[in-house]
Every structure is written in structure tokens, then in C-alpha cells.
C-alpha positions as CSV (number, residue, x, y, z in Angstrom):
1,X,-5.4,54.7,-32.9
2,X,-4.2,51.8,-33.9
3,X,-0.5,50.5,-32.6
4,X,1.5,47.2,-34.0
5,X,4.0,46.3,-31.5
6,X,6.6,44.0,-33.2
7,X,9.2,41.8,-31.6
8,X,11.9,41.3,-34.2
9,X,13.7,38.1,-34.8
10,X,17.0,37.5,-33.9
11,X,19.7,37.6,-37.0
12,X,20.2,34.2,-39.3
13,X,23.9,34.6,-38.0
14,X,22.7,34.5,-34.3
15,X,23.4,31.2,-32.5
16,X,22.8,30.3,-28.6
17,X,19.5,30.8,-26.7
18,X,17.6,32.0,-30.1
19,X,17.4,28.2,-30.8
20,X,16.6,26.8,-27.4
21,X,14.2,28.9,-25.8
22,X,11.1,31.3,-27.2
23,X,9.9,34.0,-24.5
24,X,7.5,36.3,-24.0
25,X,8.4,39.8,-25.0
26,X,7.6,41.4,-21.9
27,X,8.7,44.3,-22.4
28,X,6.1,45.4,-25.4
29,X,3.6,43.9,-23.1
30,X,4.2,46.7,-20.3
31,X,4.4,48.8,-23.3
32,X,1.0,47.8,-24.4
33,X,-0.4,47.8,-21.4
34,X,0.6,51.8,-20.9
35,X,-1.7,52.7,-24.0
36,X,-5.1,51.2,-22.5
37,X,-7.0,53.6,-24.9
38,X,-6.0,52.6,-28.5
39,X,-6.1,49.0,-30.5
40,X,-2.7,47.6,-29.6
41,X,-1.9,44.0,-31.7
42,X,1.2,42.1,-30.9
43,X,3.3,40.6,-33.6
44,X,6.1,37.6,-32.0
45,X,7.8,37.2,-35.6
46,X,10.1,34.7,-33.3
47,X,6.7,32.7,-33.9
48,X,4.9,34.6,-36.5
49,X,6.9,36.0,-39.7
50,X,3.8,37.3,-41.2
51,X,4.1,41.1,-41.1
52,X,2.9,42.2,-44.5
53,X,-0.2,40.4,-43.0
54,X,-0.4,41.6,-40.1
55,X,-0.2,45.4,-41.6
56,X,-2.5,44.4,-43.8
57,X,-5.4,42.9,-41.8
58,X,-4.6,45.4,-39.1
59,X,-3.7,48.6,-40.8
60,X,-2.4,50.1,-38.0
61,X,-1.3,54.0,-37.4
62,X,1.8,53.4,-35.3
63,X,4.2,50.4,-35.3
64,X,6.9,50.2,-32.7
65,X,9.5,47.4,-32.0
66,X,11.9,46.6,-29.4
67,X,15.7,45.9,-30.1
68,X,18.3,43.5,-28.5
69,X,21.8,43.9,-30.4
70,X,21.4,41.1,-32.6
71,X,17.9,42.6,-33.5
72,X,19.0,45.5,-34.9
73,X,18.9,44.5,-39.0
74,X,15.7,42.8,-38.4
75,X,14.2,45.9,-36.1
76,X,15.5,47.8,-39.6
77,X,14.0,45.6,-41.6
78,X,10.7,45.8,-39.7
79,X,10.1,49.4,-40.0
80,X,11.3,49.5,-44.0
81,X,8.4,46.9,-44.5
82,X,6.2,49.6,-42.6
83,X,6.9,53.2,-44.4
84,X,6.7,51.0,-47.7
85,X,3.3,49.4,-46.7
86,X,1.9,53.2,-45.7
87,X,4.3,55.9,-45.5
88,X,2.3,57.5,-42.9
89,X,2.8,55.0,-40.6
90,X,4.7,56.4,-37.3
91,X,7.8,54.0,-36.5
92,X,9.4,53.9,-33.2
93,X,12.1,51.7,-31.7
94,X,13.6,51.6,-28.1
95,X,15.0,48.5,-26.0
96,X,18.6,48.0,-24.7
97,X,20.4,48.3,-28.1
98,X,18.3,51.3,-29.5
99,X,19.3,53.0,-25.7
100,X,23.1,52.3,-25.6
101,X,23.9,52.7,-29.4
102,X,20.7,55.0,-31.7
103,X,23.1,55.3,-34.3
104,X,22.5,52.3,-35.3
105,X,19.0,53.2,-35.7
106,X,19.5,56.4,-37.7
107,X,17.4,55.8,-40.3
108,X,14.6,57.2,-42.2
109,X,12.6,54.7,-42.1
110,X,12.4,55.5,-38.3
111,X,10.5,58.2,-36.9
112,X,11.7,58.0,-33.1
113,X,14.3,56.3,-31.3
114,X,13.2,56.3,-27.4
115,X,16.1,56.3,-25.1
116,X,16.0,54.5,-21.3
117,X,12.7,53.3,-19.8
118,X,11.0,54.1,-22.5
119,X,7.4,53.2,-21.2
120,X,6.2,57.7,-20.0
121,X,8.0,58.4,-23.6
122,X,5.8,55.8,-25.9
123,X,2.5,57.4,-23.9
124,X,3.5,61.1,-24.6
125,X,4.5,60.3,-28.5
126,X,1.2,58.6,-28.9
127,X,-0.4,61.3,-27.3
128,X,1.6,64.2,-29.4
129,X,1.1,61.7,-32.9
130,X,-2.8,61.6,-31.9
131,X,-2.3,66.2,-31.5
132,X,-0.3,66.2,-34.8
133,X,2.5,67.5,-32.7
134,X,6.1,67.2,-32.7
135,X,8.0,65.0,-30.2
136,X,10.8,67.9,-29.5
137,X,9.4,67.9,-26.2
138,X,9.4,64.5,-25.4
139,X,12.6,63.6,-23.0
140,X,14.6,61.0,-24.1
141,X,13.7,59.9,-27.4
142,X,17.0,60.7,-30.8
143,X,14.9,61.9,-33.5
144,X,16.3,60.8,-37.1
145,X,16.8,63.8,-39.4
146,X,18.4,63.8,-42.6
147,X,21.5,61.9,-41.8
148,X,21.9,63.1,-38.2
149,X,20.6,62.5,-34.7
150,X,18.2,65.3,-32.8
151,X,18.5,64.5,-28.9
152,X,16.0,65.8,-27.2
153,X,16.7,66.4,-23.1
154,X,17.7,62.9,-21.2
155,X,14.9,61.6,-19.4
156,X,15.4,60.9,-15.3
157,X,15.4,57.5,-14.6
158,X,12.7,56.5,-12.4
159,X,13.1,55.9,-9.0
160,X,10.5,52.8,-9.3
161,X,8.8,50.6,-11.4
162,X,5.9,51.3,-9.9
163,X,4.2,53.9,-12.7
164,X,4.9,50.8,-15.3
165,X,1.3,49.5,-16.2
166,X,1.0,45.3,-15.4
167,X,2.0,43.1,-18.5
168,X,-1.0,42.7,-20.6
169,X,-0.3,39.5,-21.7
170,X,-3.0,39.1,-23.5
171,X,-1.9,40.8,-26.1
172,X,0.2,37.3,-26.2
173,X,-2.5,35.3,-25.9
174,X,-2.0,33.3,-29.5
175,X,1.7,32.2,-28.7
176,X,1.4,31.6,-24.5
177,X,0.9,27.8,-25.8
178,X,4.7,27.6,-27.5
179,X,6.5,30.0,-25.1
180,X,9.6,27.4,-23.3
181,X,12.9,28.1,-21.9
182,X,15.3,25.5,-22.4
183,X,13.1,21.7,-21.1
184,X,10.5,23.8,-19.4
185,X,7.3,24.9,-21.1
186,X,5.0,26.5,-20.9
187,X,6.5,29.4,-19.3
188,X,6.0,32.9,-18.4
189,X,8.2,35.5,-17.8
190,X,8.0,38.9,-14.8
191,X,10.2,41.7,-14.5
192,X,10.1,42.8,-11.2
193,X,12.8,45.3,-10.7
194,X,15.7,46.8,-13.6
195,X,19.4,47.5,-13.2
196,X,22.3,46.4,-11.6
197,X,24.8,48.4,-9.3
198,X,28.0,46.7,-10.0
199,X,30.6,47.7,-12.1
200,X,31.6,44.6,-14.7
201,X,33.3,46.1,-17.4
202,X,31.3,43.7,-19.6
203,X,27.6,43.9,-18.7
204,X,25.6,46.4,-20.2
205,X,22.7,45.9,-18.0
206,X,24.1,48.7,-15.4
207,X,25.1,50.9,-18.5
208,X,21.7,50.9,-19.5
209,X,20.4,51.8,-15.5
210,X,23.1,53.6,-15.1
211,X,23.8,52.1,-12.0
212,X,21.4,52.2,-10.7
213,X,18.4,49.6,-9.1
214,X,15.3,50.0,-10.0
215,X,12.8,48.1,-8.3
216,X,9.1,47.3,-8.8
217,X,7.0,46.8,-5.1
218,X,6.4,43.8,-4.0
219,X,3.0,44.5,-3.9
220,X,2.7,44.8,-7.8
221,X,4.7,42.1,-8.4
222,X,2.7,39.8,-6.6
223,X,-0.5,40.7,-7.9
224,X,1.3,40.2,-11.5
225,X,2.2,37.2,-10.3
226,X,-1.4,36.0,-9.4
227,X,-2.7,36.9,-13.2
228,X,0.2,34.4,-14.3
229,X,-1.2,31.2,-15.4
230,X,1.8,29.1,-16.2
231,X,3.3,27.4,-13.7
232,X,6.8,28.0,-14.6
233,X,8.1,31.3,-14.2
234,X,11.2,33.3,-15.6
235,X,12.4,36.1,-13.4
236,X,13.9,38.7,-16.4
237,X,15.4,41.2,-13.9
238,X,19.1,41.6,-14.1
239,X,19.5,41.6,-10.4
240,X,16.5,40.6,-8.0
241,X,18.1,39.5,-5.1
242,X,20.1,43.0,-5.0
243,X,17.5,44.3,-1.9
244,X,16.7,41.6,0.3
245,X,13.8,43.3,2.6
246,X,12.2,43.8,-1.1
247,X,12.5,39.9,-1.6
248,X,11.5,39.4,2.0
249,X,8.7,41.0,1.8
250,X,7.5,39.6,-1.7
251,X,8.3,35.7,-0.3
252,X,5.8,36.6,2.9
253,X,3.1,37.9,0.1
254,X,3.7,34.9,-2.0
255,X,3.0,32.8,1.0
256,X,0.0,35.0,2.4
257,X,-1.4,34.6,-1.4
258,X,-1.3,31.0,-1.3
259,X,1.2,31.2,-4.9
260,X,2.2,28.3,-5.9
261,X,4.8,28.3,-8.9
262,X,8.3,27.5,-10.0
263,X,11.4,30.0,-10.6
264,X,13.9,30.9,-12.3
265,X,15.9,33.6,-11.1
266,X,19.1,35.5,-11.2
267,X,21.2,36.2,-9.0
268,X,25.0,37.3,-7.7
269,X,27.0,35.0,-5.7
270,X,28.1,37.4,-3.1
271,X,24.3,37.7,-2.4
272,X,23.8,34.8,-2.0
273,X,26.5,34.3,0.4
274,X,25.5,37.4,2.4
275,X,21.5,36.1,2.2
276,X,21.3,32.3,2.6
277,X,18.2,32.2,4.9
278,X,16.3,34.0,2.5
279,X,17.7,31.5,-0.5
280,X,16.4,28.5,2.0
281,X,13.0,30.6,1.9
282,X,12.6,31.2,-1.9
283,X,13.6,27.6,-2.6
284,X,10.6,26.3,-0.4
285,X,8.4,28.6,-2.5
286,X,9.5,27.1,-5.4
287,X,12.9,28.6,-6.9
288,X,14.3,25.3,-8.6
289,X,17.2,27.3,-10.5
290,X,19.5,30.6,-9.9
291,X,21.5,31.9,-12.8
292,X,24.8,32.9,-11.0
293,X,28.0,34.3,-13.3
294,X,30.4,32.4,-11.3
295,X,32.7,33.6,-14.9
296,X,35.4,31.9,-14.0
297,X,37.4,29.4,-11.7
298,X,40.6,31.7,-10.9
299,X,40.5,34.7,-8.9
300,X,42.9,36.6,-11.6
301,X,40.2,36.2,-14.3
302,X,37.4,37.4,-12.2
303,X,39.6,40.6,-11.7
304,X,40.2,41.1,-15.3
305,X,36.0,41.7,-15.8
306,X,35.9,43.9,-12.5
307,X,33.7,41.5,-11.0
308,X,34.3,42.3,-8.0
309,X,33.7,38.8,-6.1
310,X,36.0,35.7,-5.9
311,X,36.4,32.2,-6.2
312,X,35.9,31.7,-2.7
313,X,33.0,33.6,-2.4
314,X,31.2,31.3,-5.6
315,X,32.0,28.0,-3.6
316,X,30.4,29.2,-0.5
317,X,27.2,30.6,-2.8
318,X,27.4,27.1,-4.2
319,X,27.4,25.3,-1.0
320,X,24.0,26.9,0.3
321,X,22.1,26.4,-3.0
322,X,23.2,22.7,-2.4
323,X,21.9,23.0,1.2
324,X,18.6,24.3,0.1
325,X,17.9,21.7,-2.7
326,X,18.3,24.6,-5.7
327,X,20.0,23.7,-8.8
328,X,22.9,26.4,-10.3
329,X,22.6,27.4,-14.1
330,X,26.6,28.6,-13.9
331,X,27.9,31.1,-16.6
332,X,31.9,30.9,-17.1
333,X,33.5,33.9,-20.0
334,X,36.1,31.8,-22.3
335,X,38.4,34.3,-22.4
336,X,40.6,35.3,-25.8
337,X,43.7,33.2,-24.7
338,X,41.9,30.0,-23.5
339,X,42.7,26.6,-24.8
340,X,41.3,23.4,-24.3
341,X,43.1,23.3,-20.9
342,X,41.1,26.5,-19.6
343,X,38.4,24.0,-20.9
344,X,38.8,21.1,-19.4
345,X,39.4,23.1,-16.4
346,X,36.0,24.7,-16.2
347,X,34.8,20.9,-16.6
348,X,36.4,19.0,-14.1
349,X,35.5,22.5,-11.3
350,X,31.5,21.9,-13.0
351,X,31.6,18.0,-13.0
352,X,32.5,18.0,-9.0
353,X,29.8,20.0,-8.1
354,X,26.8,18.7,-8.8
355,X,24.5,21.1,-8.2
356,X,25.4,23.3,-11.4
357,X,22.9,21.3,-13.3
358,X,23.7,23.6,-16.4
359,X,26.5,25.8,-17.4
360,X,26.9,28.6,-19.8
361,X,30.2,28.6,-21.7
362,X,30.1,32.9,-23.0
363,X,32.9,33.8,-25.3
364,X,34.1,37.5,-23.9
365,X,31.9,40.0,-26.2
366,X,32.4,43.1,-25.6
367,X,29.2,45.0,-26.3
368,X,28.4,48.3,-27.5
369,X,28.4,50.6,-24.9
370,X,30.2,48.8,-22.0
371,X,33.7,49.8,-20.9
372,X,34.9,46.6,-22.4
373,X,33.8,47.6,-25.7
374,X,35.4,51.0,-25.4
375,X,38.7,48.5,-24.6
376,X,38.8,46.5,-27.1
377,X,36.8,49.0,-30.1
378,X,40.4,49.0,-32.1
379,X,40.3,45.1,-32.0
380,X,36.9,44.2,-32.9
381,X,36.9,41.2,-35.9
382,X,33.6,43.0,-37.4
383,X,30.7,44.9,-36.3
384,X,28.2,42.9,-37.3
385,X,25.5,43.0,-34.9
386,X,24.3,39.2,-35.1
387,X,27.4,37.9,-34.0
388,X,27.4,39.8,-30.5
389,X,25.1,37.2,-29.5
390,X,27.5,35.7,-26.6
391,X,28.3,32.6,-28.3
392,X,30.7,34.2,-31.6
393,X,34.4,35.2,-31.1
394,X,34.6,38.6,-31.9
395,X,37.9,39.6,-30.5
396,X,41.4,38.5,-31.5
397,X,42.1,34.7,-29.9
398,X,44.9,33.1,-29.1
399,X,43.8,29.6,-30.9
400,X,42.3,29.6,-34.4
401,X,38.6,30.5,-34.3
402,X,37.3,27.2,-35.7
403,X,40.0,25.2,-32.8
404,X,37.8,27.2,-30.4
405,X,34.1,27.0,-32.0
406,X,35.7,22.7,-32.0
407,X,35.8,22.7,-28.4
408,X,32.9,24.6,-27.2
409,X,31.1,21.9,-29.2
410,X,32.7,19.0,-27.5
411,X,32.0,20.9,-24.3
412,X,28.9,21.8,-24.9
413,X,27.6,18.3,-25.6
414,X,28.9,17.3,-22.1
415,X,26.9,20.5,-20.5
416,X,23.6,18.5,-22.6
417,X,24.7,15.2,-21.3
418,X,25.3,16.5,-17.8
419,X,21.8,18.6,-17.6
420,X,20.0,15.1,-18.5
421,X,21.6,12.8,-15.7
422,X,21.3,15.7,-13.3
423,X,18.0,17.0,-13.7
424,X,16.6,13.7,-14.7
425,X,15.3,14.8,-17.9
426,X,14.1,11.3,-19.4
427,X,11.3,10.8,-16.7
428,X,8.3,11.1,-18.9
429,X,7.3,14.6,-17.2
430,X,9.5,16.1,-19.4
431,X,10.4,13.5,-22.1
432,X,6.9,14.4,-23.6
433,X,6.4,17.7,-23.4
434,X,5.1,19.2,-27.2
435,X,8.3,21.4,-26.9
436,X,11.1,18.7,-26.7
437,X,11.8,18.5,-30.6
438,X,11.7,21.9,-31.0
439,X,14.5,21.6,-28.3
440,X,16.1,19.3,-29.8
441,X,16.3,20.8,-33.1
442,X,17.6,24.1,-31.6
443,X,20.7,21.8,-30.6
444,X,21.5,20.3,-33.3
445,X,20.9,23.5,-35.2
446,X,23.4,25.4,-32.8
447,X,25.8,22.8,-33.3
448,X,26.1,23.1,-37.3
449,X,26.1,26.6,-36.8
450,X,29.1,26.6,-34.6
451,X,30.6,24.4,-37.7
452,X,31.2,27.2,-39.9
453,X,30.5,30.2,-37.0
454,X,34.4,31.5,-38.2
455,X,32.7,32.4,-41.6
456,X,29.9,34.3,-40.2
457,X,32.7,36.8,-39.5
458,X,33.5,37.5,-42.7
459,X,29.8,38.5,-43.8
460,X,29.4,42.4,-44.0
461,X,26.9,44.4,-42.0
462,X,24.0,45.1,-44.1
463,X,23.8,48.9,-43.1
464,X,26.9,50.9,-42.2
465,X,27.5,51.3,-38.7
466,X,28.7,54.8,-36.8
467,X,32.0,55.5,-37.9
468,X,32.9,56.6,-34.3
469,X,33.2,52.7,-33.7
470,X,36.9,52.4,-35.1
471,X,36.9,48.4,-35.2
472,X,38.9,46.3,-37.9
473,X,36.5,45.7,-41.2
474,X,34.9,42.7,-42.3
475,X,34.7,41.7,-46.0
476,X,33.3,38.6,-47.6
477,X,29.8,37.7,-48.6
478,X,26.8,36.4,-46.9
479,X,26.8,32.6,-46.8
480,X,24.2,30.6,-48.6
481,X,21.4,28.0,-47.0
482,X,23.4,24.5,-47.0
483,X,21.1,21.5,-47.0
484,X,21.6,20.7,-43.3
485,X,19.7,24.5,-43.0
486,X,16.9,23.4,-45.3
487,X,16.7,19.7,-44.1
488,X,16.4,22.0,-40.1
489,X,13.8,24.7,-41.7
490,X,11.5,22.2,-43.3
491,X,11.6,19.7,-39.9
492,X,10.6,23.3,-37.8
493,X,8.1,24.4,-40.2
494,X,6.1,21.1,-40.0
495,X,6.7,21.0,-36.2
496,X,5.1,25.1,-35.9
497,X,2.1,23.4,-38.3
């Protein structure tokens, strides 16, 4: 048969990391990958937009997409354009959203929602679509029906990673050339283990695992990692460091293999603190950045988001990625009552450290499906899904929104400023890579977005949401293309060219 895996774009509303970096989805690689027998095409409509073309030249039996939260119109939108193209078409969604909220997916236009790891579910509906059979025995996958929602049994999670095909990033192939994350290109991206243990009331990484670490051997990993051409490479785990005899044993394999790439990886402080010998390890293999949520600099803010770490324990965490040469991409959560002395605050702690060469200022958001959004679900501002893209206010504040969106810009431009000087980014090695003015573009683009982000509150959802989700309405109307957007659209139209 022939399968159409489709990676949505993320909403028009959607600001932050949409503009200034373009992945790999890795995930419909693995999923590709676990259906070796059938014509699998990829479709990055981050890169390509072109899907009445693609269904057209391809004609393809099955389309499935993946779903992040601000995905979920444009996941809709993708299987609409599908059942209209052939009606016999099979659709089927999964990713995090589709797992922690299928209502949002209940739709006819969708056949099957897959629930969890969703790789042993795809295989068995292609199999049962390829029979003519039913998917009521398929664990884990909400089945739209007529309005409702038919759950079939939950699925186990898996102990491992290991029965998870390699990537076949082939499937890729035509876009590998304008993959980047932030001033690095051209990058790949590995997921070597899923799930986090630890309890923040605002991730919903460990809802989706349930708590629980999944891990891929280091073994596979490292044979993944030889098939990877790029040099750069983006660990997409939400964890790895979490079980260090795992990353012990995949540094001595990288080694033995003769590997030679550079990282960037995520990781806790407190593990960092409780592993620096195997940090001084990774970063003479070639980790040149960790992603640590330091959140915030005051020990009663950490313990508002059950973090369950402290301000002591980031500076120390701090102090050995200083030892060991690695650079800190920081995450702080501007909390609903900050004002531009919480600001400043979080400057002057970045701007004496100089190892945070780049810092992440994350409005709280609660998420669907995280305790935090189960806190604040009578306070929501609206439920529009493009806005829970960790850069809109969607709570109640204590300063008016546009006063807020005001100072994350004047913030913001001193986290560009700062990344420059400290990571050198005028020498000509990365000056002139192709990517830059798409970079650069992304920036400015963010910035007039974050101009008028209080409006994109006000624009309704374009599909109903679950009425369970008692959050305050939005009204308004969709705002129209200004000519900054057109003047931006035409300059990244030529640029893709």
C-alpha cells in the first residue's frame, strides 16, 4: 500500500522556535521505518505546502500525521484535504497532543487517533486496513464515531525502545539540506530514550510516559548515530542523562566507534550535579550545549512548578558545565505576576554567568493534560491551540499583556545580542552559512508578532474544543496579513527558491 506521512505546520498564530529553527520529524521517520513493506512518502509542509500535489502525484491509500498542540488545526486541516481528495483514504493521527487530548481530534474526517507510542499500533492498523478489518482490537488507538470517542483497551508502555525500527531518514532525504536549529545547520536530530520521571506540574512530557523512562540501548543508538551524516546533532529526548550507566556506556561506544560529532542535549540540573565526570566525558566527545530548565532564580518559584531542585543546586550544575568548556541554553518560566523587575532580575543572574550562552524566557502555559492545566482550566484566556506555543500569555497577568509581550521583546533582543558576543557568532564559520537569513527573518518575524501577540487572543478556535475544558471564551475575529507579513512572506519565499 501506499502511506503519506504528513508533518503539519505549526499555526499562523504560533510564534517562538517555529521561526528559528526547522527539524527533522523524527518521529514519522521511526514511523516509516516500522512499515518496511509498503511505499511510504514524507511530506515536511514546514518546507513543502504542496499537499494537493503530493496526493495527487502519489495517490496514496493511507495518510497519517503527527500532532504537537499548536498543530492541531493544521493536523485537521490535513486530513479534510485528504477524505475530500479520495474519501477512501484511511487518516490517522497520533503524537503528544493527539495522546493527551483525542477530543480534539474527534473528527470525521479522521479514521484513528493512536494513543501513546504509537509505532506497534500504526503496524497493526496498516496490517488490519490491508485485511479490510476493523481496528477494535488494536490497543490504544480513540476511534471517531458519530460525534463520540470509541477507546479501545490502553496499550502497555514499553519497557524499551528497542522494538522501534532506526529512523529512515531517507524518507527526508529532499529537506536534510535546510534542516537548522537556531545558528547551526545542517542538523540532525536522535531520540534515544522517552519520558521523564519527575513530577513538574507543567511538563507534559512525563504525562505522556506516564512517568516513566523509556530508554533506547546504547547499542542502537550508536549505530543510528553512525548512519547520521550531519555533523551537528540534536538530542530530542526529554531526559537523556536520567540513567547514567546508559550514557556511560553509549560515550565508551562513541569513542570505540571513532564518532565524531557535536551535541545538543538536555538535561536536569540535579543530574548534572550528581554526574559531573560523565559531563567532562560527553563534552570531550563533542557536547557543545545542554538545555537545562534552571526556571527560575528564587527557590519559592521553583516550588510553585514542583520542580523539585533549587537554586543552589542550578549554580553548582552551572559551575561544572563552565569547568568542562560546555555552553548552558537556560530556560526561566515568567510567571503571571512578573514585572520588569522579575525581568531584569533574570538578566543581571544570566549576564554574570557567562556560560548561559542562550536563554529561554517561557511564559507559564499550562498545557492540556498537565496538573497545571487542570489548575488553572477555569482561568484559561482562550483555548486556542496556536497560542500554547510557550511564548503567548494565556493565563490572567498581573501587568497588561501588551506591557509584558513589551518587555520580552526588549529582553529578548539582549538574549540575541548576548548569544553573538558569547558564542562568537560573526566569525565567518557561521556568518555564512545558507541558513543565516532565514534566521534572521525568523527574528524579526517573532518580534512583529509579539507586537500585536495580545490580539491573537481574541481570535476564535476554528473547531470547538471538548466542553469538559471549562476555560473563559474568546471572541473576536482572525486578524488580517499586515504588510510587514507580506513584505516577510515574499523575502522567505524567494529565500526557499
Amino acid at each position: 500500500m501506499k502511506i503519506l506521512l504528513v508533518y503539519p505546520p505549526s499555526g499562523e498564530l504560533t510564534m517562538g522556535l517555529k521561526h528559528l529553527s526547522k527539524v527533522e520529524p523524527l518521529g514519522l521517520e521511526t514511523i516509516g521505518a516500522a512499515v518496511p513493506d509498503h511505499d511510504v512518502r514524507l511530506l515536511d509542509m514546514e518546507l513543502d505546502t504542496d499537499l494537493a500535489g503530493a496526493l495527487e502525484r502519489f495517490q496514496p491509500d493511507i495518510v497519517g500525521a503527527s500532532s504537537q498542540i499548536v498543530q492541531t488545526y493544521s493536523a485537521r486541516r490535513v486530513f479534510k484535504t485528504a477524505k475530500e481528495f479520495n474519501p477512501k483514504i484511511l487518516t490517522v493521527v497520533g503524537g503528544h497532543h493527539a495522546s493527551l487530548v483525542p477530543e480534539d481530534f474527534n473528527d470525521p474526517m479522521i479514521d484513528a487517533i493512536v494513543l501513546g507510542e504509537g509505532v506497534p499500533a500504526f503496524q497493526e492498523i496498516v496490517e488490519r486496513h490491508r485485511q479490510r478489518r476493523d481496528f477494535s482490537d488494536v490497543l490504544g488507538v480513540a476511534l471517531p464515531n458519530q460525534g463520540r470517542l470509541d477507546f479501545t483497551p490502553p496499550r502497555p508502555m514499553p519497557t524499551s525502545l528497542d522494538h522501534q525500527a532506526l529512523p529512515n531518514r531517507t524518507l527526508s532525504a529532499d529537506y536534510r539540506s535546510r534542516y537548522f536549529y537556531l545558528f547551526e545547520s545542517p542538523v540532525a536530530s536522535i531520540q534515544t530514550s522517552m519520558g521523564c520521571t519527575f513530577p513538574c506540574n507543567f511538563c507534559s512530557c512525563q504525562k505522556f510516559s506516564k512517568r516513566h523512562f523509556i530508554a533506547r540501548s546504547p547499542e542502537l543508538i550508536v549505530e543510528d548515530l553512525s548512519r547520521i551524516k550531519e555533523k551537528f546533532v540534536l538530542f530530542c529526548d526529554d531526559h537523556s542523562f536520567i540513567d547514567p550507566r546508559r550514557m556511560e556506556r553509549l560515550h565508551d561506544l562513541i569513542v570505540e566507534r571513532g564518532i565524531r560529532k557535536h551535541y545538543f542535549v538536555y538535561s536536569r540540573a540535579d543530574c548534572i550535579v550528581q554526574n559531573p565526570r560523565l559531563f567532562e566525558k560527553w563534552a570531550r566527545i563533542g557536547v557543545e550545549v545542554v538545555m537545562t530548565g534552571l526556571e527560575a532564580v528564587e527557590d519559592s518559584e521553583l516550588g510553585t512548578l514542583n520542580k523539585r531542585s533549587s537554586v543552589e543546586t542550578n549554580e553548582r550544575a552551572l559551575e561544572i558545565l563552565h569547568r568542562c568548556g560546555v555552553g548552558v541554553s537556560a530556560g526561566f518560566v515568567v510567571l503571571p505576576d512578573f514585572t520588569e523587575q522579575d525581568f531584569e532580575r533574570i538578566d543581571r543572574y544570566v549576564k554574570a554567568r557567562p556560560n548561559i550562552v542562550l536563554t529561554e524566557l517561557t511564559p507559564l502555559t499550562p498545557l492540556p493534560g498537565t496538573d497545571l492545566h487542570h489548575e488553572y482550566r477555569e482561568k484559561l484566556l482562550t483555548d486556542h491551540r496556536e497560542v500554547y506555543d510557550l511564548a503567548h500569555f494565556v493565563v490572567p497577568t498581573a501587568l497588561p499583556q501588551p506591557e509584558l509581550y513589551r518587555l520580552l521583546r526588549k529582553y529578548y533582543w539582549r538574549v540575541v545580542l548576548r548569544a553573538i558576543k558569547r558564542l562568537r557568532l560573526y566569525r565567518p564559520q557561521y556568518a555564512f552559512k545558507k541558513h543565516i537569513p532565514r534566521l534572521i527573518l525568523g527574528t524579526i518575524r517573532v518580534a512583529l508578532m509579539m507586537r500585536r501577540a495580545s490580539n491573537s487572543l481574541q481570535t476564535p478556535p476554528p473547531y470547538p474544543h471538548p466542553p469538559a475544558k471549562k476555560q473563559a471564551s474568546a471572541a473576536g475575529h482572525p486578524r488580517r496579513s499586515t504588510e510587514s507579513d507580506i513584505l516577510l512572506e515574499g523575502i522567505e519565499s524567494s529565500l526557499r527558491e
